[in-house]
MIVO-243949 format. One line per field, with one value per residue (C-alpha): residue number from 0; residue in three letters; chain; x negated, y negated, z negated. Coordinates in Angstrom, 2 decimals. Last residue first. Layout:
BEGIN
k: NUM ...
r: ALA ...
c: A ...
X: X ...
Y: Y ...
Z: Z ...
END
This chain:
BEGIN
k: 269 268 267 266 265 264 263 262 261 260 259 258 257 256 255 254 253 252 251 250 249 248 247 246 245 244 243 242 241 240 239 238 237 236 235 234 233 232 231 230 229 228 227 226 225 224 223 222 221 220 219 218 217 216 215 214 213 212 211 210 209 208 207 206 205 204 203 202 201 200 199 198 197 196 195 194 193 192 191 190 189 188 187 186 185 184 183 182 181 180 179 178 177 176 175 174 173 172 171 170 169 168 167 166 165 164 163 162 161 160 159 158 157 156 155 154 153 152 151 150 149 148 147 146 145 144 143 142 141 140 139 138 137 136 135 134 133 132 131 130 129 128 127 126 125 124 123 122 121 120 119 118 117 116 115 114 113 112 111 110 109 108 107 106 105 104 103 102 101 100 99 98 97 96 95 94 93 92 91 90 89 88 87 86 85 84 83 82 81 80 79 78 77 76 75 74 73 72 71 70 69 68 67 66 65 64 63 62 61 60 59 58 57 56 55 54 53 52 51 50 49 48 47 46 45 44 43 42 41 40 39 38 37 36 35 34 33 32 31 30 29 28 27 26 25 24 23 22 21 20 19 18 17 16 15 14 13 12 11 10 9 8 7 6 5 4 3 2 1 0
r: UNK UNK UNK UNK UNK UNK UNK UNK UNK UNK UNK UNK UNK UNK UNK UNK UNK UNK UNK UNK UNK UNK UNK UNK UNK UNK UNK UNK UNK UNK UNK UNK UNK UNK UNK UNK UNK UNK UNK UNK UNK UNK UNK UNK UNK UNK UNK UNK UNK UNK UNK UNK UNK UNK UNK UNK UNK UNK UNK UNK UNK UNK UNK UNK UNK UNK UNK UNK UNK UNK UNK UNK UNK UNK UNK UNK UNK UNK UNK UNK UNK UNK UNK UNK UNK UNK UNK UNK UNK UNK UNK UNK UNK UNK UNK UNK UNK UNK UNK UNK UNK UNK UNK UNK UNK UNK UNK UNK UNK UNK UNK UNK UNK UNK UNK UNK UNK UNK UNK UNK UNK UNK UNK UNK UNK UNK UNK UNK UNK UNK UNK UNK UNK UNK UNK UNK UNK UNK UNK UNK UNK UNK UNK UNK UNK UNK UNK UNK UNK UNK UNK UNK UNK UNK UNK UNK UNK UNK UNK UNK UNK UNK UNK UNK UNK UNK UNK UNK UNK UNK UNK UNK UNK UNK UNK UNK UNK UNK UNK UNK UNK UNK UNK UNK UNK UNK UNK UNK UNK UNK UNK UNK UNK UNK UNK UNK UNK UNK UNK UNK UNK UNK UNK UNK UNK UNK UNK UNK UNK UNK UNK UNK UNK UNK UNK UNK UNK UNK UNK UNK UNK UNK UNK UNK UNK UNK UNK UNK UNK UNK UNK UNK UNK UNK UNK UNK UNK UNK UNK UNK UNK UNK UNK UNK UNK UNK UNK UNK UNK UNK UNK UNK UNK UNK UNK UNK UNK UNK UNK UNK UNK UNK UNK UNK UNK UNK UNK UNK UNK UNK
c: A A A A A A A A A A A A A A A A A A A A A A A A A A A A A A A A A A A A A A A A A A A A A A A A A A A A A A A A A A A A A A A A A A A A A A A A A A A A A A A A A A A A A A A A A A A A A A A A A A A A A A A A A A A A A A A A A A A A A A A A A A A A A A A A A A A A A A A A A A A A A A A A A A A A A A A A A A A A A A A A A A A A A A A A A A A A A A A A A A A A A A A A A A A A A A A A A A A A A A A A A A A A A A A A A A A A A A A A A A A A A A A A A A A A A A A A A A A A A A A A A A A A A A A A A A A A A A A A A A A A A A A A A A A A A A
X: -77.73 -77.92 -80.77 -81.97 -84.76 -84.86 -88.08 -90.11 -93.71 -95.88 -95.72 -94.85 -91.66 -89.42 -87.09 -84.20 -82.85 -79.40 -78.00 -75.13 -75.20 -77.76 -75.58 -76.78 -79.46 -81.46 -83.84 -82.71 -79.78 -82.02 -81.38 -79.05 -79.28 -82.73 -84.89 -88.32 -88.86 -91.57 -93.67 -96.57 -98.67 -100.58 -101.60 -102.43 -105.55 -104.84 -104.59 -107.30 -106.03 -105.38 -102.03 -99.33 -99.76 -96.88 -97.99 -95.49 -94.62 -92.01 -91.41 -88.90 -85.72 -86.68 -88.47 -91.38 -95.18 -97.53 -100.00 -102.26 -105.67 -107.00 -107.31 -107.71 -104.67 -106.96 -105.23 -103.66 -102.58 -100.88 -101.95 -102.69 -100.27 -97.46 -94.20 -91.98 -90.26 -94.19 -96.33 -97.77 -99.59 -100.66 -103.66 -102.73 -105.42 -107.61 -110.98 -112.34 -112.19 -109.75 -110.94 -110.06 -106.68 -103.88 -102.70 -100.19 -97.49 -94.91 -92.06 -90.40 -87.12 -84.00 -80.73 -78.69 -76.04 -75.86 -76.16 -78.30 -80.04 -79.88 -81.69 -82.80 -86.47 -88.03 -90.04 -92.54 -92.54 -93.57 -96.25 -96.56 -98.95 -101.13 -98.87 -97.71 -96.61 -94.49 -94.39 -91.34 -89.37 -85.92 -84.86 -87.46 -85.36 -87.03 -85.64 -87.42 -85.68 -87.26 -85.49 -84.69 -86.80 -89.48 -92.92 -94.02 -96.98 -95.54 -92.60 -94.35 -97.11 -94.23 -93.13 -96.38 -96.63 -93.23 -93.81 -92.34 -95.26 -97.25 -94.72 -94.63 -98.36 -98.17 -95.61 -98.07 -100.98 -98.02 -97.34 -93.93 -91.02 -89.06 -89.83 -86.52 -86.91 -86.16 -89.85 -90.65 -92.24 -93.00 -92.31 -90.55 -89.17 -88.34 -87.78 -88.49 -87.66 -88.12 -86.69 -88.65 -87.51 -88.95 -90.64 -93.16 -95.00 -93.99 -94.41 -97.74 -98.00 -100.18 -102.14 -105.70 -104.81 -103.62 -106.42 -108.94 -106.42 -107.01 -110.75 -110.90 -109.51 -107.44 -107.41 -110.01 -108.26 -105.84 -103.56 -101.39 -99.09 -96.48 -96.15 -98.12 -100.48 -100.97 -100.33 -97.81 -99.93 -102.97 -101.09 -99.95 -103.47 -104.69 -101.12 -100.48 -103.79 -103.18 -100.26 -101.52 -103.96 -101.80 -101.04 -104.85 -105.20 -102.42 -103.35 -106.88 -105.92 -104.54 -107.89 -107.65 -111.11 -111.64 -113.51 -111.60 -111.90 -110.42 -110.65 -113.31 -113.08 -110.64 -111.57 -108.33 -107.44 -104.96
Y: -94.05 -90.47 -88.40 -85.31 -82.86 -83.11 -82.56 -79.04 -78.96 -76.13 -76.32 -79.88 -80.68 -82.76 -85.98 -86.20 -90.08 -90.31 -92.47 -90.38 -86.64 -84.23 -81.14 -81.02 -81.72 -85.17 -86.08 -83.51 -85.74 -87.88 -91.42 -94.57 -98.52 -98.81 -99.28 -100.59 -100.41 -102.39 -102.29 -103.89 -102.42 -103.34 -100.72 -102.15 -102.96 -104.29 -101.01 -99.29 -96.57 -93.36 -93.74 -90.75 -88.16 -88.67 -91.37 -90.67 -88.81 -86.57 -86.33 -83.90 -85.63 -88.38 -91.61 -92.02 -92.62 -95.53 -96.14 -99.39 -99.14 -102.66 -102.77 -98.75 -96.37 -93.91 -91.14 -87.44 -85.03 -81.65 -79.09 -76.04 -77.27 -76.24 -77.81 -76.36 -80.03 -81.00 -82.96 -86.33 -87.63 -91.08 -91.14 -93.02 -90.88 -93.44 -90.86 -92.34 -95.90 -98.41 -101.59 -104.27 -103.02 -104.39 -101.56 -101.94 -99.59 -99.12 -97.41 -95.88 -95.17 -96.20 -96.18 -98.91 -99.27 -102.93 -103.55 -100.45 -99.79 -96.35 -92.78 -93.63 -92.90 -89.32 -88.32 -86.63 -88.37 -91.95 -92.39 -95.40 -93.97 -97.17 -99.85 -98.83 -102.34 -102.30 -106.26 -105.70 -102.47 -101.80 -104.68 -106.17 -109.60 -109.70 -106.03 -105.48 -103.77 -100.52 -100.09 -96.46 -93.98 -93.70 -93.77 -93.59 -95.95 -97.38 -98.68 -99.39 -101.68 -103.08 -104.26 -105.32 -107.75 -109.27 -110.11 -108.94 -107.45 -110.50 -112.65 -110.35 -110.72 -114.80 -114.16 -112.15 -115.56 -117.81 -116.36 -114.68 -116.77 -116.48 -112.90 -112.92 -111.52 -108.21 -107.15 -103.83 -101.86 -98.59 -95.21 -92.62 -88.79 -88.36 -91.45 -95.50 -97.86 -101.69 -104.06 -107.70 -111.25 -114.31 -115.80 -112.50 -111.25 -107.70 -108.43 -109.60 -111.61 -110.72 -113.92 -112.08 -109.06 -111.68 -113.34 -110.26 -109.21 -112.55 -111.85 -108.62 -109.38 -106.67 -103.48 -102.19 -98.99 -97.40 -94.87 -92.80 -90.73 -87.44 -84.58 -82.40 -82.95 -85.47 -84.87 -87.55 -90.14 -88.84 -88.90 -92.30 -93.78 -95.52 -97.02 -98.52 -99.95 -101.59 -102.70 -104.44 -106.62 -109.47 -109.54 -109.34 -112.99 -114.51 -112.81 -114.04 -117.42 -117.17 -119.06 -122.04 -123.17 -121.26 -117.62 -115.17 -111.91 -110.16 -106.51 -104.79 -101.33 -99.50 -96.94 -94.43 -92.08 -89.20
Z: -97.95 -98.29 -100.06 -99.44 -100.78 -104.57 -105.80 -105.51 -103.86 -103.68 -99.82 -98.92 -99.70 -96.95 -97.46 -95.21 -94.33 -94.08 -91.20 -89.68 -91.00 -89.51 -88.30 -85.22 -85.08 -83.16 -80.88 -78.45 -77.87 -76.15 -77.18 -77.03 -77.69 -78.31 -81.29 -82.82 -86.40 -88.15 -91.76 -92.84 -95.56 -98.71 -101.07 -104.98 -107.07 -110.69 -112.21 -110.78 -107.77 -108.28 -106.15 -106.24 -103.24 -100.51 -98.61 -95.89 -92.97 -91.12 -87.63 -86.28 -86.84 -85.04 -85.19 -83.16 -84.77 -84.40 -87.06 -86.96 -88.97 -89.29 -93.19 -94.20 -95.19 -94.91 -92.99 -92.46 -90.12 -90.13 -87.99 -90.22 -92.81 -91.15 -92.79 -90.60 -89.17 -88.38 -90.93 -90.72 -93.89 -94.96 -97.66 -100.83 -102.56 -105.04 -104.98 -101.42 -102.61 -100.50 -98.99 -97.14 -97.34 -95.14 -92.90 -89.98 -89.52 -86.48 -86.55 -83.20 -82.12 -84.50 -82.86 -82.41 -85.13 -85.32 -89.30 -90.83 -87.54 -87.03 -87.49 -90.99 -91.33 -91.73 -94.86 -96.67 -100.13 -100.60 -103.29 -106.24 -109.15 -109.32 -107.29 -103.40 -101.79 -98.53 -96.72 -93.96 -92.83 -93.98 -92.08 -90.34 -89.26 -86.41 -85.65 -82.33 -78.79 -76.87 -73.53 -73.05 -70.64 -73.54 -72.05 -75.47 -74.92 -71.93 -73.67 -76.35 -74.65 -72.81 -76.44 -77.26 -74.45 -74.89 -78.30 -81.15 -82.69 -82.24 -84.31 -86.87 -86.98 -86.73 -90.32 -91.70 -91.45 -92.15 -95.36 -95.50 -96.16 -92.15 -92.88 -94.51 -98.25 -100.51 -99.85 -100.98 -103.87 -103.81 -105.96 -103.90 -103.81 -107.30 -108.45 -108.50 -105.67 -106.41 -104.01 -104.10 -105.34 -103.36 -106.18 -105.67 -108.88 -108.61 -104.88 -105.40 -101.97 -99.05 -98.39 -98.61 -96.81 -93.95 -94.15 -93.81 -90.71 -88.95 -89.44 -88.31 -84.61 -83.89 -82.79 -85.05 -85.64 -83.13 -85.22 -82.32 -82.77 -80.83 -83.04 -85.61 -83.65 -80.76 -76.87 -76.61 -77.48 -76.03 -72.74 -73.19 -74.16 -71.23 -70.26 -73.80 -73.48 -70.25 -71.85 -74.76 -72.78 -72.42 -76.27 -77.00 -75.75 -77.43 -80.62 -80.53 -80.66 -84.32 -85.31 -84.13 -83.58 -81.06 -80.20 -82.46 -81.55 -78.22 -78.58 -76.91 -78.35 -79.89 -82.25 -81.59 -84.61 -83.57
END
C-alpha cells in the first residue's frame, strides 16, 4: 500500500538535519492515521509512505552512500541461487554522517511509538543499533533477493524479530532496470501480490513472520556503474503470538519461496 505523505517538515534552518527533530514528534499521529490501512493491506499487513522525509536530507544521503565493493570498511558479499547483494560488514558508528542521522531517527523514541501504533503490536518493539543483519544493502547489475522471510530472532540476544523497515536511496531508477520489491502471501497468489520502485524516499514497512515473504527477486538491468541503495532495520520484542509462527519451522532459518515458474533451492539455514 503506497502512502504520499503530505506535509512533512522540510528543512527550514541552516542546519540541515533539523527536519528530523521535527518529523520525529509527528510520527505517531501518523502511525495512528494509518493503522487500519496497515493492517488491511494485500498480500499481508504494509505500508510504503513516500515523501516522508525531507528530500534534501535523502539526496545527501544517496550521495554519501559508499561503494561497498569499494568500501575501506570491508562489506559481505552473497552470491547464489537465491541472492546476489552486497552488504555492509561495519558498525554504523562508520557510516557517513548524513546515514548515520537516519539511523539515529529510526531509533528514536518517536518512531518507535510510531511502530507500536502502526502495528498496534501488544509487545514492546525494541531497535538493533547495531543493525545486525540489516544496515547499507547494495544490489549491483544482476544482484536480486529471492522471495523471502527474515530470521525469526536476533542473531546474539534471541529476541524475536518483528518488523523490518526499508528506506530507499535512489534518485533515480529507469522503468526497464527491474529491482522492483515484491510481497507475496505464504500460497504464492499472484492475484494480490504487491510490488514497488525501489525509488529515493519510498519507506517500506512490513512484519516479520512466517507469512510474509518479499524481496527484489528479478536480477538488476541496470548500467554497469549504477547500483540499488537501501537501508535496512529490524525492530523486535521479547515474545510473540504463537500464530506468528509453524510449527515445524526450525529456530532462526530463513525460508526462501519460488514464484510460480520458479525452481532454486528453497531453504537455507543459518
Amino acid at each position: 500500500m503506497l502512502i504520499s505523505v503530505e506535509g512533512t517538515p522540510r528543512s527550514q534552518n541552516s542546519f540541515l538535519y533539523d527536519s528530523l527533530y521535527e518529523l520525529e514528534q509527528g510520527m505517531p499521529g501518523i502511525g495512528s492515521t494509518y493503522h487500519a490501512r496497515f493492517n488491511c493491506a494485500e498480500p499481508f499487513p504494509h505500508i510504503v509512505f513516500e515523501g516522508l522525509f525531507d528530500p534534501l536530507i535523502l539526496k545527501v544521503a544517496s550521495k554519501n552512500f559508499p561503494n561497498l565493493d569499494k568500501s575501506n570498511h570491508g562489506a559481505k558479499r552473497y552470491s547464489g541461487l537465491t541472492m546476489s547483494k552486497l552488504e555492509s560488514n561495519y558498525p554504523p558508528y562508520l557510516y557517513p554522517l548524513s546515514i548515520r542521522y537516519l539511523c539515529q531517527f529510526f531509533s528514536s523514541p518517536g518512531f518507535l511509538q510510531f511502530l507500536q501504533l502502526l502495528t498496534g503490536f501488544n509487545e514492546l518493539l525494541i531497535p538493533d543499533p547495531s543493525l545486525l543483519g540489516g544496515g547499507l544493502t547494495q544490489l549491483n547489475r544482476n544482484g536480486f533477493i529471492k522471495l523471502h522471510n527474515e530470521l525469526n530472532l536476533h542473531p546474539k540476544n534471541h529476541l524475536d524479530r518483528r518488523v523490518n523497515v526499508i528506506l530507499y536511496l535512489n534518485e533515480f531508477w529507469g522503468d526497464n532496470w527491474g529491482g522492483y520489491v515484491e510481497l507475496w502471501d505464504e500460497k504464492m497468489n499472484k492475484k494480490i501480490k504487491r510490488s514497488y520502485k525501489p525509488l529515493i524516499n519510498r519507506l517500506l514497512i512490513l512484519p516479520n513472520n512466517d507469512y510474509t515473504f518479499y524481496g527484489t527477486p528479478d536480477p538488476l538491468k541496470c548500467p554497469a556503474n549504477i547500483f540499488s541503495k537501501s537501508l535496512t532495520l529490524f525492530f523486535y520484542s521479547n515474545g510473540r503470538p504463537k500464530v506468528e509462527l509453524k510449527k515445524n519451522r526450525e529456530v532462526n532459518q530463513i525460508t526462501y519461496k519460488e514464484r510460480p515458474g520458479e525452481i532454486f533451492k528453497d531453504r537455507i539455514k543459518f
